[in-house]
N, C-alpha and C positions, 0 to 999 in steps of 0.2 A: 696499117692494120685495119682501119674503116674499110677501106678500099676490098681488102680479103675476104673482109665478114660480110658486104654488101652483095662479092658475085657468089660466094658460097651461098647465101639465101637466095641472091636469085637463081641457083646454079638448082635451088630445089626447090624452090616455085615452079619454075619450069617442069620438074621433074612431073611432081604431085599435080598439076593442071592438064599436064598431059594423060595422066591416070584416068582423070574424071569430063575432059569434056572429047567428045564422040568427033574423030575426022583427023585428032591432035597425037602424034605420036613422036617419038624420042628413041633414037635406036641405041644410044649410049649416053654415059655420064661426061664424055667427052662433047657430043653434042647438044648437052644442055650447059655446057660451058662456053660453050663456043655462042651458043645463043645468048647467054651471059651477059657475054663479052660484047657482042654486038647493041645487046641494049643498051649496056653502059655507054657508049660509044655514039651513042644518040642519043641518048640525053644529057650529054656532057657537052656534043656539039650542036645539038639542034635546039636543044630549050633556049637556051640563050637566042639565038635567032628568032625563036619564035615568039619569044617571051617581047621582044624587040620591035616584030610585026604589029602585035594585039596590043600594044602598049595605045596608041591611039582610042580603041573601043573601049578600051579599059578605063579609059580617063572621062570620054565620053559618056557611061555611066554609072560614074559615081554619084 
């Protein structure tokens, strides 16, 4: 259910960002799900990675 409510808001984030910043467009509600999907999809797989990378700097200034 998390899962649902999380790409549906970003399903219209996407949408509404698109509205207001100038270059950004969205030709469907299918396409801003599909961009959704792809975000989620990176930060599900890449944070952890990256969170992993910077763990060093991070320690370094505490």
């Amino acid at each position: 259910m998390n899962l649902l409510v999380r790409l549906l808001l970003t399903t219209i984030l996407v949408v509404v960002l698109a509205k207001f910043l100038p270059g950004v467009s969205v030709d469907s509600i299918k396409t801003a799900l599909i961009v959704a999907v792809v975000l989620a999809l990176l930060n599900t797989f890449l944070k952890p990675i990256l969170v992993f990378f910077t763990l060093p700097v991070t320690v370094i200034t505490l």
